[in-house]
N, CA, C and O atoms as a CHARMM CRD file, in Angstrom:
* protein
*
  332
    1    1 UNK  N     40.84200  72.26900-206.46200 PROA 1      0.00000
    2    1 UNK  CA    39.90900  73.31600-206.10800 PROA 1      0.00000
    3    1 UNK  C     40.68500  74.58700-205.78600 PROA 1      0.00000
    4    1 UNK  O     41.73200  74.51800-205.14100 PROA 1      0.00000
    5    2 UNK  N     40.05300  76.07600-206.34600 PROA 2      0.00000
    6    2 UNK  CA    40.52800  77.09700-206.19600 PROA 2      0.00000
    7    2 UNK  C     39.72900  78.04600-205.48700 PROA 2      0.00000
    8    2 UNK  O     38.68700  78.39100-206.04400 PROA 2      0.00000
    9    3 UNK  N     39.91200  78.37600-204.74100 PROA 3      0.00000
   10    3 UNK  CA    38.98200  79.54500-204.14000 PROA 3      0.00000
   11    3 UNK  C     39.92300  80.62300-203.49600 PROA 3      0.00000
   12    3 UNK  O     41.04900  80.45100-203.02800 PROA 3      0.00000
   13    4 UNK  N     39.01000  82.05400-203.60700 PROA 4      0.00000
   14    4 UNK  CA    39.92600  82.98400-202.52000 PROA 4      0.00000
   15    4 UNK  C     38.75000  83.51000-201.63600 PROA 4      0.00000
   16    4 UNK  O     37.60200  83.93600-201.76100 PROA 4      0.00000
   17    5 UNK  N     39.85900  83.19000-200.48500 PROA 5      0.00000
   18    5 UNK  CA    38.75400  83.87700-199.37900 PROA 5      0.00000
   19    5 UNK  C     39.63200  84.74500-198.52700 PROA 5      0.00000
   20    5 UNK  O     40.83700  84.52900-198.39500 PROA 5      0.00000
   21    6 UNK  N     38.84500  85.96200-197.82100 PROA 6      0.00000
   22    6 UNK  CA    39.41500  86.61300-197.15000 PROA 6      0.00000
   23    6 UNK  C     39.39100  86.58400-195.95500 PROA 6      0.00000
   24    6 UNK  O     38.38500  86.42100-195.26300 PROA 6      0.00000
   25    7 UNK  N     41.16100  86.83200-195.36400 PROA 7      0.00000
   26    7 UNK  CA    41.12800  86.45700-193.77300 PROA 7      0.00000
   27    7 UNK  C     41.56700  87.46800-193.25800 PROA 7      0.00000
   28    7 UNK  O     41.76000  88.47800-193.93600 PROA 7      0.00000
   29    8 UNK  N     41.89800  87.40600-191.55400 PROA 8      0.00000
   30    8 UNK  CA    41.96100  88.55700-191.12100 PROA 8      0.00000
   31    8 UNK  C     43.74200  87.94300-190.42000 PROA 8      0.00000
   32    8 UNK  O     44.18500  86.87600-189.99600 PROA 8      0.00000
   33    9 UNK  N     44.12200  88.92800-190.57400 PROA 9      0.00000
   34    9 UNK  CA    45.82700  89.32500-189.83400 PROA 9      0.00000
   35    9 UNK  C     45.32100  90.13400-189.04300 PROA 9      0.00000
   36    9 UNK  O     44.53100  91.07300-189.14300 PROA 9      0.00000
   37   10 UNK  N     46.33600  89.25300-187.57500 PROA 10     0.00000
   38   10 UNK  CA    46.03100  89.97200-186.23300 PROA 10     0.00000
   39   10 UNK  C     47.47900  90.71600-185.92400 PROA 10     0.00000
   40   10 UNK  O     48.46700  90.56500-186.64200 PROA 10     0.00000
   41   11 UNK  N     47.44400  91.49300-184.81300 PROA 11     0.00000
   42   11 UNK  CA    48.29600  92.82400-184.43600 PROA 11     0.00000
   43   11 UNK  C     49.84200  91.95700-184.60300 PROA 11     0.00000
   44   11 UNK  O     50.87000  92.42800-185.08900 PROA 11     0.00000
   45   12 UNK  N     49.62200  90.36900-183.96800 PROA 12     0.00000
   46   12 UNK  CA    51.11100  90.04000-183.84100 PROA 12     0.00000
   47   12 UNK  C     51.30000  89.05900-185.02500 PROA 12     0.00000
   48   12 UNK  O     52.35100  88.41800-185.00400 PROA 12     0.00000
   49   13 UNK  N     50.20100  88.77600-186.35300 PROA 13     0.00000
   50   13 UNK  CA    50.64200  87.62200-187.32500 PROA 13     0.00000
   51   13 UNK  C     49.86700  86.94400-187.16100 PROA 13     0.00000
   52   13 UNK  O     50.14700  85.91000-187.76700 PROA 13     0.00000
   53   14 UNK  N     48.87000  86.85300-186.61500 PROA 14     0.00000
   54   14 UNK  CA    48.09300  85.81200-186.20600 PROA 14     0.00000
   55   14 UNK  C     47.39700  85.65700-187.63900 PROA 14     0.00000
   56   14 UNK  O     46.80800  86.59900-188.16900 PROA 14     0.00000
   57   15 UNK  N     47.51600  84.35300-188.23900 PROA 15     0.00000
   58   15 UNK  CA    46.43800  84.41700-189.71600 PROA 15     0.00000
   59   15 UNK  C     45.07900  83.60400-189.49200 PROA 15     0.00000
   60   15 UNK  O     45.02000  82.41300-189.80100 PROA 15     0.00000
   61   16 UNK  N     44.08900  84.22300-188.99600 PROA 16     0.00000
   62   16 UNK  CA    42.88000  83.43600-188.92800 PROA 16     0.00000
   63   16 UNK  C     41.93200  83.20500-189.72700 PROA 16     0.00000
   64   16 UNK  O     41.36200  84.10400-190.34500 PROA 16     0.00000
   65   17 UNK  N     41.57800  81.71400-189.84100 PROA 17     0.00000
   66   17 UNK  CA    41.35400  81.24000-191.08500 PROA 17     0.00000
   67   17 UNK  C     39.27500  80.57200-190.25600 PROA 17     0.00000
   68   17 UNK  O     39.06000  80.41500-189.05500 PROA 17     0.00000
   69   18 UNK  N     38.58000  80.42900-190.99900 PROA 18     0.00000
   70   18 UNK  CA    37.30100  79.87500-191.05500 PROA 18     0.00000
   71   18 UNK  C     37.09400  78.29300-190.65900 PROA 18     0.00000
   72   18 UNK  O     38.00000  77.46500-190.75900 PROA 18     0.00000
   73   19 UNK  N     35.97300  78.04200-190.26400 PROA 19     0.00000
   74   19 UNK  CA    35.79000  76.61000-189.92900 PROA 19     0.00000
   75   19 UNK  C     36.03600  76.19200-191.68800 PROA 19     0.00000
   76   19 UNK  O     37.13700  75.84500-192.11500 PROA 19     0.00000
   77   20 UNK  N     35.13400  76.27700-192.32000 PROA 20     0.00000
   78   20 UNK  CA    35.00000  75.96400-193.83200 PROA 20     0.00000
   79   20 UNK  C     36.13600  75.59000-194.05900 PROA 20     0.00000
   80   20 UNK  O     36.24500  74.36700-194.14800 PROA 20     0.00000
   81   21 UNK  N     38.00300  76.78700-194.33000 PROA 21     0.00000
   82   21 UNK  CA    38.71800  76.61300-194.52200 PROA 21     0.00000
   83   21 UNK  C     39.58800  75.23500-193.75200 PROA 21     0.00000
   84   21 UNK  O     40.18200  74.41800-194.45400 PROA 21     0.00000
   85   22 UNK  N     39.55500  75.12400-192.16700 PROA 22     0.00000
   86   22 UNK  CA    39.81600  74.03300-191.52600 PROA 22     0.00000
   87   22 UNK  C     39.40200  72.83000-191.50300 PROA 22     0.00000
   88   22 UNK  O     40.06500  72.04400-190.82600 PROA 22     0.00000
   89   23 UNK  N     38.15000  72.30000-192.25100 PROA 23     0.00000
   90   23 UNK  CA    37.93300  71.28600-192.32600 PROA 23     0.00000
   91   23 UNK  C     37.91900  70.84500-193.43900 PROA 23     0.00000
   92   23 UNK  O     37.91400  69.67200-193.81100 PROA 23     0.00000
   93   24 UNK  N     37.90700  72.40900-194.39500 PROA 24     0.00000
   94   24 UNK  CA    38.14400  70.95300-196.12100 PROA 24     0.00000
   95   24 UNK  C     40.09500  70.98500-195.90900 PROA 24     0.00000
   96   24 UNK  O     40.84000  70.29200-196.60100 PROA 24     0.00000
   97   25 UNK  N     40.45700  71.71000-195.08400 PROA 25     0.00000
   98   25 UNK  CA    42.36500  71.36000-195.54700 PROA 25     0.00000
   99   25 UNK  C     42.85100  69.95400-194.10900 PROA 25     0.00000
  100   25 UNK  O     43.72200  69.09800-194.25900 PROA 25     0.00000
  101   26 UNK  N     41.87400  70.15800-192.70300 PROA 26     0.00000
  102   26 UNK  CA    42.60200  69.31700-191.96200 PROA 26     0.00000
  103   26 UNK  C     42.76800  70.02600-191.20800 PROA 26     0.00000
  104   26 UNK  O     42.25500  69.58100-190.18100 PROA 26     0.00000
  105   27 UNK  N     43.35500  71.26600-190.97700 PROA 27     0.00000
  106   27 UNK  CA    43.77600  71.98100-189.60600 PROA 27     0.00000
  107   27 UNK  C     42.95300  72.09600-188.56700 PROA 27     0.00000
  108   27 UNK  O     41.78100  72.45800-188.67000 PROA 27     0.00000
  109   28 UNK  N     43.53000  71.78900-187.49300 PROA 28     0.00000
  110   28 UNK  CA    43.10800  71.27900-185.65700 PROA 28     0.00000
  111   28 UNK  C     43.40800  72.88300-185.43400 PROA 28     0.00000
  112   28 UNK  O     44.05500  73.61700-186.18100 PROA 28     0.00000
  113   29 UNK  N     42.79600  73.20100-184.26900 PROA 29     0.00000
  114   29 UNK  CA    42.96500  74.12600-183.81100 PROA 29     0.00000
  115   29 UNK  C     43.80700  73.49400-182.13300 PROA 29     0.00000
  116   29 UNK  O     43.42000  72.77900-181.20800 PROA 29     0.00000
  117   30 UNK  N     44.87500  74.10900-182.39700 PROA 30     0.00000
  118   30 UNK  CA    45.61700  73.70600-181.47400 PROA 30     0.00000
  119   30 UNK  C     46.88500  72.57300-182.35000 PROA 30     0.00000
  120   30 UNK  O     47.89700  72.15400-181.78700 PROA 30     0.00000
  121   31 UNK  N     46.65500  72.38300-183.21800 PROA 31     0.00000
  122   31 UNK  CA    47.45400  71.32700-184.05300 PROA 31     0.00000
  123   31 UNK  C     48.48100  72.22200-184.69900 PROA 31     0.00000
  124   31 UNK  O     48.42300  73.44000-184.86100 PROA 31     0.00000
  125   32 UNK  N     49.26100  71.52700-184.97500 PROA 32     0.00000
  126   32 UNK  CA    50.76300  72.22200-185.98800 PROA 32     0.00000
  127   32 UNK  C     50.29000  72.22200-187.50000 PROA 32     0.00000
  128   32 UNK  O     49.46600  71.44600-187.98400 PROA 32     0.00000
  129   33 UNK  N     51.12400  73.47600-188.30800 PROA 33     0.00000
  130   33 UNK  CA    50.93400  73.27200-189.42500 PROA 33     0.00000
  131   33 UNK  C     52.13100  73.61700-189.97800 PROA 33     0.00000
  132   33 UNK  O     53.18600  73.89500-189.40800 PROA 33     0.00000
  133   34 UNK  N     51.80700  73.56200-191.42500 PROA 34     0.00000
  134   34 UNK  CA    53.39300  73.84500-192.22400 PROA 34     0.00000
  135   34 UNK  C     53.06200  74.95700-193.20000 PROA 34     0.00000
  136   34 UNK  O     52.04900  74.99600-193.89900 PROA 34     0.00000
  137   35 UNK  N     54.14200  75.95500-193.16100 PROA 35     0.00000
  138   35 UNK  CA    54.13000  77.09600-193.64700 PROA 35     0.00000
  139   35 UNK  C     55.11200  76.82000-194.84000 PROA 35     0.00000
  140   35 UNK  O     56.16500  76.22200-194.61800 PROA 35     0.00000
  141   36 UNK  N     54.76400  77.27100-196.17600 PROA 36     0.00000
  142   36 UNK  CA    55.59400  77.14700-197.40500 PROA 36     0.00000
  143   36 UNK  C     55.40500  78.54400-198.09500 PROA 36     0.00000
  144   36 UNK  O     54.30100  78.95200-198.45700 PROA 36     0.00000
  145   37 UNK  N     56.67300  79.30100-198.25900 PROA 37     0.00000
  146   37 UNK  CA    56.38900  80.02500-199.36400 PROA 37     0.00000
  147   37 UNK  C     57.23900  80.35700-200.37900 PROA 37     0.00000
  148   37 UNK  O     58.43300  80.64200-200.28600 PROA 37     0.00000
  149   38 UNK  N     56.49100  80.30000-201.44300 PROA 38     0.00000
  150   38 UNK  CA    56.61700  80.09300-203.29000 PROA 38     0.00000
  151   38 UNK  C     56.20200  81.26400-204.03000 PROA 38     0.00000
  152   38 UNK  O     55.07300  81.57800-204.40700 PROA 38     0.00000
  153   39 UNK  N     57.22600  81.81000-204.16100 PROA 39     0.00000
  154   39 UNK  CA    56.65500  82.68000-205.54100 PROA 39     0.00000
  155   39 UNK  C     55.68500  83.84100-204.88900 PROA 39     0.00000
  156   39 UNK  O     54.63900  84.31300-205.33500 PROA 39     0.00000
  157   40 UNK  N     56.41300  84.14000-203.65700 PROA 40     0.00000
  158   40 UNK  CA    55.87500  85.53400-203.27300 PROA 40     0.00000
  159   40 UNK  C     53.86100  85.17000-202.47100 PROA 40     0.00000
  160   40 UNK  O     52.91700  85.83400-202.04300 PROA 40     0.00000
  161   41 UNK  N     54.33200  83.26900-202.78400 PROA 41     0.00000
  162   41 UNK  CA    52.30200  83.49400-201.73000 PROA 41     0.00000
  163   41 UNK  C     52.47200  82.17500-200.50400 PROA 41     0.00000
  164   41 UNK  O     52.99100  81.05900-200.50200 PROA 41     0.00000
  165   42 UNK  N     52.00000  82.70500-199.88100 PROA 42     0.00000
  166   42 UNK  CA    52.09700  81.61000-198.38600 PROA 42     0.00000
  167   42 UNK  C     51.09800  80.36100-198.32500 PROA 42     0.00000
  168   42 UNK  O     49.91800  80.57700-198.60200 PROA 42     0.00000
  169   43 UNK  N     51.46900  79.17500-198.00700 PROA 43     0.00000
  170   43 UNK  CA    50.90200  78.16100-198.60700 PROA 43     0.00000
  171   43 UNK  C     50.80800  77.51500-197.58300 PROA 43     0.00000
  172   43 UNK  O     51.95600  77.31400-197.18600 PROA 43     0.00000
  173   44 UNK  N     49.54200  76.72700-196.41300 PROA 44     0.00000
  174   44 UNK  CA    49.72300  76.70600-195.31500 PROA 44     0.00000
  175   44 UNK  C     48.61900  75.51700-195.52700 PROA 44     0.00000
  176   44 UNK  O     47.58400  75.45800-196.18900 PROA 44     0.00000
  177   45 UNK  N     49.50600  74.31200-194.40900 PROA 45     0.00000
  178   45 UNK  CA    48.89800  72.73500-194.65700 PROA 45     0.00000
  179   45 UNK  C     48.84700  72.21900-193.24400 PROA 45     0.00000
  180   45 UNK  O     49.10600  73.08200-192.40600 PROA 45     0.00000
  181   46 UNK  N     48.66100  71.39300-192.92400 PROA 46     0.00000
  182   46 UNK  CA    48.41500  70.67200-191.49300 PROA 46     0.00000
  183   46 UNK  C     49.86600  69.82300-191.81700 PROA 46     0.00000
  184   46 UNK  O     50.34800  69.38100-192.85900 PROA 46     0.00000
  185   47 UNK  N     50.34700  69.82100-190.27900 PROA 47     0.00000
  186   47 UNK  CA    51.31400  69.07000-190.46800 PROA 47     0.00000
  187   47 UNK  C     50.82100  67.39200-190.08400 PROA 47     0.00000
  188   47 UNK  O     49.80000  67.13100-189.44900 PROA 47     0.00000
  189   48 UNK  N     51.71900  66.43300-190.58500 PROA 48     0.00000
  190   48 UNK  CA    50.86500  65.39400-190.51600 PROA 48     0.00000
  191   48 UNK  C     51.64900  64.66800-189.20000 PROA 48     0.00000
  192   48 UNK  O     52.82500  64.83000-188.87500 PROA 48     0.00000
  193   49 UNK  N     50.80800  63.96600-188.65800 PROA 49     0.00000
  194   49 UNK  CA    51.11400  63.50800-187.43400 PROA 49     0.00000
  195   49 UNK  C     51.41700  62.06800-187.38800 PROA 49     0.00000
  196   49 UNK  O     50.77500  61.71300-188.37700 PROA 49     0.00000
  197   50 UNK  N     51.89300  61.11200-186.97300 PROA 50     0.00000
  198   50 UNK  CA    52.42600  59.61800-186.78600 PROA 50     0.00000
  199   50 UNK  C     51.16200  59.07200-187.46400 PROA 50     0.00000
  200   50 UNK  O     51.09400  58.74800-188.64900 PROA 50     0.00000
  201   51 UNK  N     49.85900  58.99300-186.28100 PROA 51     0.00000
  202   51 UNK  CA    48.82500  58.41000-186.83100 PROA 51     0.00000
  203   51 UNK  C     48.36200  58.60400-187.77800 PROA 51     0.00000
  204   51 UNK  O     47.95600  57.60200-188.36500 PROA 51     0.00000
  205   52 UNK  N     48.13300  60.12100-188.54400 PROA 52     0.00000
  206   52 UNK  CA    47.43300  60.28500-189.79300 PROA 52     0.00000
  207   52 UNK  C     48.31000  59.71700-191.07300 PROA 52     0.00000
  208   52 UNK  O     47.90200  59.42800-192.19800 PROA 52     0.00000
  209   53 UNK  N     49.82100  59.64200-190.46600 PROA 53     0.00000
  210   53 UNK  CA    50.42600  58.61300-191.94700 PROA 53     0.00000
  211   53 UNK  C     50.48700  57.25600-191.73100 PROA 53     0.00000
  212   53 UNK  O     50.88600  56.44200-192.56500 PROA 53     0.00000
  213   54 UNK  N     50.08100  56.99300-190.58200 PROA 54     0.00000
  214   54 UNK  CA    50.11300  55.66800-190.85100 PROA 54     0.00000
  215   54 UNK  C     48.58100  55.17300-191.12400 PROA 54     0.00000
  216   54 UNK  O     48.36800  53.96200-191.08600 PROA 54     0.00000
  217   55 UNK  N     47.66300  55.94300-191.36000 PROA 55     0.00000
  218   55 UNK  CA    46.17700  55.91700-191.75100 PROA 55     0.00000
  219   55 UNK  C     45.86500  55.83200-193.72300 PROA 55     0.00000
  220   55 UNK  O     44.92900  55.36800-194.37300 PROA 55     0.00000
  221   56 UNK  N     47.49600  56.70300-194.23200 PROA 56     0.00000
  222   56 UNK  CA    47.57600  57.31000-195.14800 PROA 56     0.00000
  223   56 UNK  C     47.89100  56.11600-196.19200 PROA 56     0.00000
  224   56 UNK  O     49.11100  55.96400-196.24200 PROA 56     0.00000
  225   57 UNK  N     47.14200  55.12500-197.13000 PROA 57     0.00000
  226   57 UNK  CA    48.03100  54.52400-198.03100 PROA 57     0.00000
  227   57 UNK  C     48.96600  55.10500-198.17000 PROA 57     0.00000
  228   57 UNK  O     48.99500  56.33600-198.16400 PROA 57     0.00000
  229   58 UNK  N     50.42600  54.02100-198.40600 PROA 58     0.00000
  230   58 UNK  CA    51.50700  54.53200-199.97100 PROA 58     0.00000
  231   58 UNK  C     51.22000  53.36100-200.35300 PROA 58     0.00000
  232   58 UNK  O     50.75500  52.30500-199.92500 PROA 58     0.00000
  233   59 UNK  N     51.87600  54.12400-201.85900 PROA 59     0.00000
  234   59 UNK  CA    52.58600  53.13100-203.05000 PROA 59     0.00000
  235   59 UNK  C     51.53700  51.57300-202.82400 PROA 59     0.00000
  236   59 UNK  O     52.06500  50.57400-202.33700 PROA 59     0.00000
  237   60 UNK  N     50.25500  51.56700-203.18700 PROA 60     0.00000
  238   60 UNK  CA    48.84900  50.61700-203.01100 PROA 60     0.00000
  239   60 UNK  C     48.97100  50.06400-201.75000 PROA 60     0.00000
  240   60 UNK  O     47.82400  49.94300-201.31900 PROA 60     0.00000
  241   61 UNK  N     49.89500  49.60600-200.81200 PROA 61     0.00000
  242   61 UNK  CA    50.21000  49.25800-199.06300 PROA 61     0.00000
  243   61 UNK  C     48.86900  49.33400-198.34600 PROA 61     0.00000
  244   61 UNK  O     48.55300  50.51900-198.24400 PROA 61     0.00000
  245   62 UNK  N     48.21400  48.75100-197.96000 PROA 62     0.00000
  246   62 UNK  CA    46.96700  48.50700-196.89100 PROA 62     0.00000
  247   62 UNK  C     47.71400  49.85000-195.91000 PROA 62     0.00000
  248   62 UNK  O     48.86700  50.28100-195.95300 PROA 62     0.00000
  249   63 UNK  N     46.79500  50.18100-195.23600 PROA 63     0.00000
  250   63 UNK  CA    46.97500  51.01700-194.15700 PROA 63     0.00000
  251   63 UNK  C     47.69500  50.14000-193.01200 PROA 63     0.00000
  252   63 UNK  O     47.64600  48.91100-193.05800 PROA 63     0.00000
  253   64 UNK  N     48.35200  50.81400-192.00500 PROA 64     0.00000
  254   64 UNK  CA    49.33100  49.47300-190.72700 PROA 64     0.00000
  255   64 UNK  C     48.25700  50.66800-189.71400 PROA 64     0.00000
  256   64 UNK  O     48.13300  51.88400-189.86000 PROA 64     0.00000
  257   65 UNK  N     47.65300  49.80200-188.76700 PROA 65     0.00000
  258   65 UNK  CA    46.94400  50.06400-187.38900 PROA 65     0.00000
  259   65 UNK  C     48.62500  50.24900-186.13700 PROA 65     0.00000
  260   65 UNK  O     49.62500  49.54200-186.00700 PROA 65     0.00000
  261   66 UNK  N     48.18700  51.49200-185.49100 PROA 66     0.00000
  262   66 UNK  CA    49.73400  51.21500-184.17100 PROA 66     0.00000
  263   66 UNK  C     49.77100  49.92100-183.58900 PROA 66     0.00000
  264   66 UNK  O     50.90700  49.54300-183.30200 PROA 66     0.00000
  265   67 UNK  N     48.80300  49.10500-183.32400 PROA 67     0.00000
  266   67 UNK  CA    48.97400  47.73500-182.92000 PROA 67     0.00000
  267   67 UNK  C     49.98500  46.76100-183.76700 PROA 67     0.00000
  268   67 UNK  O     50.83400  46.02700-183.26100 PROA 67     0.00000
  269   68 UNK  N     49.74800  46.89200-184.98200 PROA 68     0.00000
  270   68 UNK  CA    50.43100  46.31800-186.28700 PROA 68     0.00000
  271   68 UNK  C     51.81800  46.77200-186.05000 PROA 68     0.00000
  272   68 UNK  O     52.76200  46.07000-185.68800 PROA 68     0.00000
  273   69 UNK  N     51.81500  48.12000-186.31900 PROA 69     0.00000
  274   69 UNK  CA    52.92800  48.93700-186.26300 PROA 69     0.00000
  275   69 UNK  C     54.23600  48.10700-185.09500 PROA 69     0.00000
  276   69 UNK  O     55.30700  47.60000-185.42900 PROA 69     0.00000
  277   70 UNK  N     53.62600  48.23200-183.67900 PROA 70     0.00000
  278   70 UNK  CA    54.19600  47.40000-182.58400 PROA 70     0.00000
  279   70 UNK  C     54.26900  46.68800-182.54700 PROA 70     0.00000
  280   70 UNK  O     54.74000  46.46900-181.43100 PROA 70     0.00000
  281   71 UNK  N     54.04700  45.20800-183.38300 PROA 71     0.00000
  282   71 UNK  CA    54.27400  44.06900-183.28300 PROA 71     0.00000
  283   71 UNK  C     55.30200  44.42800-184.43700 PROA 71     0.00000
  284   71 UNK  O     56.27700  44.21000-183.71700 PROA 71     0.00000
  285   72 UNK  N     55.76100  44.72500-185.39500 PROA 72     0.00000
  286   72 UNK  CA    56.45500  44.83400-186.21800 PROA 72     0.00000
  287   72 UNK  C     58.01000  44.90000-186.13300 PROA 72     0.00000
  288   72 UNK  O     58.95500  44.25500-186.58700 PROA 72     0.00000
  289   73 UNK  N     57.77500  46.26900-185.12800 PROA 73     0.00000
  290   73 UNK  CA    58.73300  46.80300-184.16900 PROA 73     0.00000
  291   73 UNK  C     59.03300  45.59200-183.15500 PROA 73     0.00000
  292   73 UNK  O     60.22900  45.72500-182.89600 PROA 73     0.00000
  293   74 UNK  N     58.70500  44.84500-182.68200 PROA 74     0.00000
  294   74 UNK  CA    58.97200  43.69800-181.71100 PROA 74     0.00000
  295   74 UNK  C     59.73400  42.62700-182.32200 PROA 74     0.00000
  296   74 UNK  O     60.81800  42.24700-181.88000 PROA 74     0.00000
  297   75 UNK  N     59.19200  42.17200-183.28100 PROA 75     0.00000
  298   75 UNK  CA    59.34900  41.35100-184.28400 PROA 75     0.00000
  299   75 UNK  C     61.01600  41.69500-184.66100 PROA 75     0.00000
  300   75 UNK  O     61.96700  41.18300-184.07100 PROA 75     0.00000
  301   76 UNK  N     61.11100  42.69000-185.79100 PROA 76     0.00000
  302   76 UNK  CA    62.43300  42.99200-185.69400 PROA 76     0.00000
  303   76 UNK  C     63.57900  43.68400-184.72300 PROA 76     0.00000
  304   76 UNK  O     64.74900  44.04000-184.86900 PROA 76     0.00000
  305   77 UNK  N     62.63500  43.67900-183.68200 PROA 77     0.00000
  306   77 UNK  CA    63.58000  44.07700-182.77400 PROA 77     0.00000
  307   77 UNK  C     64.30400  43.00400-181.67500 PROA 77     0.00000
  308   77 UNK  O     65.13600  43.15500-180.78100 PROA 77     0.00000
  309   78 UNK  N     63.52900  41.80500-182.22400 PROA 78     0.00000
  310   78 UNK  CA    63.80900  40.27100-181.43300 PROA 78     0.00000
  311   78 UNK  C     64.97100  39.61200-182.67200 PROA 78     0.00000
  312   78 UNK  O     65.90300  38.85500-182.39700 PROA 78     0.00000
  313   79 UNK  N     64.67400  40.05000-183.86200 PROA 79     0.00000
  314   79 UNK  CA    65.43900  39.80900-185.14600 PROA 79     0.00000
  315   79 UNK  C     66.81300  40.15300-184.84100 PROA 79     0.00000
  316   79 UNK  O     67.81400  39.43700-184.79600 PROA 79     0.00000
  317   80 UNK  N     66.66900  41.31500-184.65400 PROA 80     0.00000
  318   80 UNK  CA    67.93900  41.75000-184.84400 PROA 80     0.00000
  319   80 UNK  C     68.68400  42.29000-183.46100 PROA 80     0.00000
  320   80 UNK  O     69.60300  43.10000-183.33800 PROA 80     0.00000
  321   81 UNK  N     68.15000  41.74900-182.74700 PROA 81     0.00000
  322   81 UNK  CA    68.51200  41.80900-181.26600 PROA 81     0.00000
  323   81 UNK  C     69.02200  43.52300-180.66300 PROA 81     0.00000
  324   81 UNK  O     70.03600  43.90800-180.08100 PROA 81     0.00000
  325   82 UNK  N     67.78900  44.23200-181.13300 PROA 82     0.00000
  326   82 UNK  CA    67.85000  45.98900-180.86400 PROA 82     0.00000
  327   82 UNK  C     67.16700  46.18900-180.26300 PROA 82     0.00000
  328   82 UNK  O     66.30700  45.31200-180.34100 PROA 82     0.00000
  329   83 UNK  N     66.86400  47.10900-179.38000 PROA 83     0.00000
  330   83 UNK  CA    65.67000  47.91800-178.90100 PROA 83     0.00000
  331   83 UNK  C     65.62300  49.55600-179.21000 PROA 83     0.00000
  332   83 UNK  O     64.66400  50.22800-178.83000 PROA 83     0.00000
């Protein structure tokens, strides 16, 4: 999807962007994001957080719940005698 919409630049940089724009990309208000720029245009994404990748399939992988996650971590950490 392509769209242009117009935003407003504040006195110190501030780039303020629309509900519309924040909820089809992800950005929290108050949340981090990631700034990329290519070819002279600024390209601006939510940064992703522990939980939202571990929510995130890879490579066909079931999603891991933090409960999962921590037993995992226990598991090899009794394995291999680490903490």
């Amino acid at each position: 999807m392509s769209e242009t919409i117009e935003l407003k630049v504040g006195k110190r940089g501030e780039i303020y962007t629309t509900s519309k724009i924040r909820k089809e990309t992800g950005l929290t208000p108050g949340g981090k994001a990631i700034a990329i720029i290519r070819e002279n245009k600024l390209i601006v994404q939510p940064k992703p957080t522990a939980l939202t990748l571990l929510e995130k399939p890879r490579v066909n992988a079931k999603p891991v719940t933090p409960e999962e996650l921590s037993e995992l971590r226990r598991d090899l950490s009794e394995e291999f005698g680490t903490r």
